[in-house]
N, C-alpha and C positions, 0 to 999 in steps of 0.2 A: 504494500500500500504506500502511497507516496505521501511525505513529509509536509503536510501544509502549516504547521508552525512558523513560527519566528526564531524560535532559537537556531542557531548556529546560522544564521540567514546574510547575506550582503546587501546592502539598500542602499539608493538611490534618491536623492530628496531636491528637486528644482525648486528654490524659493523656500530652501530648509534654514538660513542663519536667524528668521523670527519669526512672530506672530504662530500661527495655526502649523506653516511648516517646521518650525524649531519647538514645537511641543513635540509635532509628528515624531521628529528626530528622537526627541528625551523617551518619547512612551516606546517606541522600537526597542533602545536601547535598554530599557529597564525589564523589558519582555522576551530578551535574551538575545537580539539581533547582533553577531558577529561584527559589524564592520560596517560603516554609516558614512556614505560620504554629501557632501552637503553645498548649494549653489549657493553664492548671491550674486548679485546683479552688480551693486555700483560698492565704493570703497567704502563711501557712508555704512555700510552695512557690516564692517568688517568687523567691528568688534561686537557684534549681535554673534557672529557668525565664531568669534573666538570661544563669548560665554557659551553657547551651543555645544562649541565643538568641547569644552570642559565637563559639560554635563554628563555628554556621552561617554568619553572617557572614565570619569567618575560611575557611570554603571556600568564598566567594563565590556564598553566596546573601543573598536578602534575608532578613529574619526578623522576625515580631512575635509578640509573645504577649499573648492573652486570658486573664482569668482568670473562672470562673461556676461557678454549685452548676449540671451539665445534668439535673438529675433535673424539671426540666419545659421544658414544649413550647416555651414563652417564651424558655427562657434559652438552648436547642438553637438556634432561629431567629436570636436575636441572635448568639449566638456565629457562623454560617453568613455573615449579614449581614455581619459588623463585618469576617469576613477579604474576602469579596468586594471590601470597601469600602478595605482594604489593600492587598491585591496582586493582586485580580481570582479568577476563579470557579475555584475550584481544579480538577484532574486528577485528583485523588490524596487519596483522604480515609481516613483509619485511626484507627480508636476502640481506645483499651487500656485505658480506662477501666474500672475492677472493684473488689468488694468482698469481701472472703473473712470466713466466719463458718462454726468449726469446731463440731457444740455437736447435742447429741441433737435432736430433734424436738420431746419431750416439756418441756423446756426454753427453747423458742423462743420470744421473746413475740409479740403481734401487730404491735409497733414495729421491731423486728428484719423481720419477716417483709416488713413494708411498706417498709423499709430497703435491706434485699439487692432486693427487686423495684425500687424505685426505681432504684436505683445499674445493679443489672448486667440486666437486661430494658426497663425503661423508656426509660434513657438512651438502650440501644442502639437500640430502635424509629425513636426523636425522632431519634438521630441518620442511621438510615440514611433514615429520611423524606427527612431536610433535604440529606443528602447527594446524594439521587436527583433533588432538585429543584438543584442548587446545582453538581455536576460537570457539567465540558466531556462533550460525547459522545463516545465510545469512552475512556470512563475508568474509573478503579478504586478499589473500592471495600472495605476489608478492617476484620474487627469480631478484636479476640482475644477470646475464649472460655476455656475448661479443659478438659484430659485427661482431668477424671472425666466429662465425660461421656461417655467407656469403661467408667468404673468400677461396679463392684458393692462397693457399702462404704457404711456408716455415716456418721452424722454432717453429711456438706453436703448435706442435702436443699436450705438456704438457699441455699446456692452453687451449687453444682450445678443444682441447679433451677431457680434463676431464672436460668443462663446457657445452659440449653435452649431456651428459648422462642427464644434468638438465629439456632437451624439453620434453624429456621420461616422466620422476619425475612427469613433469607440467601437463601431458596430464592426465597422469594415475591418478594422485591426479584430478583433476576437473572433471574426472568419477565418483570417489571413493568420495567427496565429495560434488556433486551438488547435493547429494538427500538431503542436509542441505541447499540448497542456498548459497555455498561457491563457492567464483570462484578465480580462479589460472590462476596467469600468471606471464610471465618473460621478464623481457625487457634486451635487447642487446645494449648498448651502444656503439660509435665507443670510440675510444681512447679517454681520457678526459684526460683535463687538472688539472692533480690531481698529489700529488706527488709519489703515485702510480703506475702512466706512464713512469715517466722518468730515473729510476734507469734501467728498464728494454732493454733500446734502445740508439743506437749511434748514433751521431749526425744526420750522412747521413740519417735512419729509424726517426729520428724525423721531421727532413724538407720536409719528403716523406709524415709522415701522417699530416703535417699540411698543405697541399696541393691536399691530395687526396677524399675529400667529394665536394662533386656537389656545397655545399654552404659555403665550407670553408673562403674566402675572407670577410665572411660575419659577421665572428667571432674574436672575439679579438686578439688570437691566432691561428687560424684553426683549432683547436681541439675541440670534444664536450666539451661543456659549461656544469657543474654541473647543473645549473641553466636552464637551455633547457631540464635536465631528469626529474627534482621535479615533471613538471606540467604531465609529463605522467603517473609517477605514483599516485602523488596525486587522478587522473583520473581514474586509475586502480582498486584503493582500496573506489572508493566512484560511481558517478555515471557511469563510466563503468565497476559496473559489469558484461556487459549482453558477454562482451569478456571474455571468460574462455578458458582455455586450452591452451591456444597461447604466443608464442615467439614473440614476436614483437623485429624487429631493427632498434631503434630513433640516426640517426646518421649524418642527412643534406647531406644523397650520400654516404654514404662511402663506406657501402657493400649493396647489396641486395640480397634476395633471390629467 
């Protein structure tokens, strides 16, 4: 029977040095994950990306961090490369890389528009590409997404729209790689309380979405908890992977499908 645990496992984390990916990173490593290697994006983030990499370490795993712009093919492959080349061909690869942009349609320029496709479509393509060529067989593969794509609402055609194209990516990749025993999947987050969320919304859109999930009252804040996503995916990339293919949206009510 094959090993769908975490212990002795190698993992991959784009957008691992904070927030939601640098928990991901901590709960892997505490649940017995081997060897965690971990993206950021710009320098700003380098010492998010150090405390992380201490964590790991600290629950006796190995840990290194890469940092790369992955909004091209180049920079996805060497990132995929350089962990190989650290702590061997990962098991476990998780992209939570994303860009949020709240903003009429009418108002969007074409640098924006090329912006959010880069970040939240692009990346994700190049990364599940590299991922399908670069995971052990019978392993796991998980993209985050967003809740709106439940939603009927205004405004993130950008966001929203360019983190559609990812349900595509998810389907066609767990075709194309279940005759390996790899399973693909993307979870849909509602709005989390990350600081991620907040640059993007005014005040009136922020007291909206802390009140609009079925079980919002029940949260610190209303908003999704970082700490309510960990266990879906930790579950995704270990023993559920008999879910392939699928979007799932873990949000306590907020949208559904």
């Amino acid at each position: 029977m094959t090993d769908h645990s975490i212990k002795g496992k190698t993992a991959i984390i784009a957008g691992g040095a904070k927030n939601l990916g640098a928990l991901l990173a901590r709960d892997l490593a505490a649940h017995g994950a081997k060897a965690i290697a971990i993206h950021y994006n710009s320098a700003a983030a380098k010492k998010d990306a150090d405390q992380t990499l201490e964590a790991i370490k600290a629950a006796g795993a190995d840990g290194v961090a890469f940092q790369g712009d992955l909004t091209s093919a180049s920079a996805m492959e060497k990132l995929f490369a350089d962990t190989i080349a650290a702590i061997g061909r990962p098991d476990i690869a998780i992209n939570t890389v994303g860009k949020v942009l709240k903003k009429p349609m009418a108002d969007i320029s074409e640098a924006e528009f090329d912006a959010m496709s880069a970040v939240n479509a692009k990346t994700a393509f190049f990364f599940l590409k590299e991922a399908g060529k670069a995971v052990n067989d019978n392993g796991k593969i998980c993209t985050l997404v967003t809740s709106l794509l439940g939603a009927f609402t205004p405004f993130y055609a950008a966001y929203a729209g360019m983190k559609a194209p990812v349900e595509h990516f998810t389907r066609a990749a767990a075709k194309e790689f279940g005759e390996r025993g790899i399973s693909v999947t993307a979870i849909g987050p509602g709005p989390m309380d990350t600081p991620f969320f907040y640059p993007a919304e005014g005040a009136d859109a922020v007291a909206y979405h802390k009140t609009a999930a079925a079980l919002s009252k029940f949260t610190s804040t209303g908003l999704t908890d970082i700490q309510d996503i960990v266990p879906w995916i930790r579950f995704l990339v270990s023993d559920g992977w008999w879910m392939t293919g699928q979007t799932i949206l873990v949000n306590g009510g907020y949208t559904t499908k």
